[in-house]
N, C-alpha and C positions, 0 to 999 in steps of 0.2 A: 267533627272537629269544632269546638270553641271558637267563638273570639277573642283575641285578647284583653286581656282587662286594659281600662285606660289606667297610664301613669300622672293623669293631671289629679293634683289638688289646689282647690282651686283658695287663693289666698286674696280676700278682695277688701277690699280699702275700707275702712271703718269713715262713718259718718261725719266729713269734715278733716278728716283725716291728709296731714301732707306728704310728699313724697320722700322726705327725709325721714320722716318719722319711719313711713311705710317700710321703708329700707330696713330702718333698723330692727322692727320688728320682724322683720323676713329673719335677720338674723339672727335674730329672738327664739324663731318659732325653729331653725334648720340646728339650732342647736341642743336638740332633745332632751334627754334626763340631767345634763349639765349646762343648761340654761342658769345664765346670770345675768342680772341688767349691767354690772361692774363691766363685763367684758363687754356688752353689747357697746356703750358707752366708749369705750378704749379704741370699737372696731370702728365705729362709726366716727370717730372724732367729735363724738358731743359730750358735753360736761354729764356727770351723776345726775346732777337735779333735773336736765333736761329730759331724759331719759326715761327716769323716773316718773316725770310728769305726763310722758309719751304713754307708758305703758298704765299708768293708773287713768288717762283721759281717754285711753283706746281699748281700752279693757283684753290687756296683753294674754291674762291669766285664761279667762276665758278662750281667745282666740287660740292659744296653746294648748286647752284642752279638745276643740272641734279638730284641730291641727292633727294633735296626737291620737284622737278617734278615727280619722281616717286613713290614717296612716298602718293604723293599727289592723283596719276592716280591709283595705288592699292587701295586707299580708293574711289576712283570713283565706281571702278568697283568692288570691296566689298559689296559698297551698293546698287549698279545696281542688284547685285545677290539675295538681302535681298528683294527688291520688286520683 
């Protein structure tokens, strides 16, 4: 018998990074192929520009894509288990 896979990914604070921002990037990055900073902005209660600055100064894009790689490679190996 297997061990289980872990369900951690691990989301860690970008360099200088504050905890406001980090929030909203969390919900940045949980909001998968309909990702938008508009909403993020609305959820978080910070203005467009703020936001905006968040994820251009934190390199969101990027983070979304390590995000989405792992996410992707736990359901690899999820279903590698299942057969």
């Amino acid at each position: 018998m297997t061990e289980p896979l872990s369900t951690k990914i691990s989301l860690p604070y970008a360099t200088g990074e504050r905890s406001r921002a980090y929030e909203a990037k969390v919900q940045y990055l949980l909001m998968g192929q309909y990702r938008n900073l508009r909403d993020v902005a609305m959820k978080s209660r910070a203005s467009q520009a703020q936001v905006n600055g968040w994820a251009s100064a934190y390199d969101w894009g990027s983070a979304a894509r390590e995000y989405d790689e792992a996410v992707a490679s736990h359901k690899i190996k999820l279903a590698e288990e299942t057969y």
